[in-house]
Legacy VTK file of the C-alpha trace (Angstrom):
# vtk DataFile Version 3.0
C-alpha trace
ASCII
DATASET POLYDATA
POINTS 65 float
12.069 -14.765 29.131
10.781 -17.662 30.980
7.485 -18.137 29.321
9.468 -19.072 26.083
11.495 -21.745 27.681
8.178 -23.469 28.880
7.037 -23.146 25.688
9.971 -23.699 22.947
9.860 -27.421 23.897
6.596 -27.911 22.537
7.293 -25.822 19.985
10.907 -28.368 19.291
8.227 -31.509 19.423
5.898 -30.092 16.361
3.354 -27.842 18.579
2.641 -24.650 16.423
1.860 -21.578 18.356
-1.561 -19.833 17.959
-1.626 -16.825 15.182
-1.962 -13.847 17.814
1.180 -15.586 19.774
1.434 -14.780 23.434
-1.305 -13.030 25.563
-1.420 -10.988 28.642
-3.307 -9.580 31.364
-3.439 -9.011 34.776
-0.024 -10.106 35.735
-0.790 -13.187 33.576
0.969 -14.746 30.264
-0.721 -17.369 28.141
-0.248 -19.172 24.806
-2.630 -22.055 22.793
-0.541 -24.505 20.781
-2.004 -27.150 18.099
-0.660 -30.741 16.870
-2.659 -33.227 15.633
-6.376 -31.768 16.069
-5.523 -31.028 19.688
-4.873 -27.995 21.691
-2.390 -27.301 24.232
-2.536 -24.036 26.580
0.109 -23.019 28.693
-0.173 -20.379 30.805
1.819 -18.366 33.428
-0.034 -16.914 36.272
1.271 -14.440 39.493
2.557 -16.993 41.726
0.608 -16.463 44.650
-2.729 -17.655 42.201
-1.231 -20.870 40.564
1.084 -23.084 40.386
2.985 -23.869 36.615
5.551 -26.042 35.359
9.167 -26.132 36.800
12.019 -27.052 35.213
11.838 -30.559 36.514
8.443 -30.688 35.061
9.430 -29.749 31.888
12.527 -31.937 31.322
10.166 -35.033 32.143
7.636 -34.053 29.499
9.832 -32.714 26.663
13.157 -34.413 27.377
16.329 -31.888 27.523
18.014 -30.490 24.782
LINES 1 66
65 0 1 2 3 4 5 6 7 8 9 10 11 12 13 14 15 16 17 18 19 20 21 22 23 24 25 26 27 28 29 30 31 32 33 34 35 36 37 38 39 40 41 42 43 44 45 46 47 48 49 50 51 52 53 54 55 56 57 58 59 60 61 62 63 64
């Protein structure tokens, strides 16, 4: 699945996933992840409505493993 390898770095830098794990709707897939007293979402929209990380994006922010 794609969403997980957007979020599975995060989750390899010490970001723990939100309890109810991912959420969708409408087309839509979305996650909240904590670290340190902050929150990250990530979410995954139709295309034609938003653009989201690519795998360039990705590897620049989280590094490759």
């Amino acid at each position: 699945m794609m969403f997980e390898k957007v979020i599975q770095p995060a989750k390899n830098h010490g970001w723990k996933e939100q309890i109810c794990s991912v959420t969708g709707m409408c087309g839509s897939l979305g996650t909240d992840l904590y670290k340190g007293g902050k929150v990250l979402t990530v979410s995954i929209l139709e295309e034609w409505q938003v653009t989201y990380p690519d795998e360039d994006e990705i590897r620049e922010l989280f590094g490759e493993k």
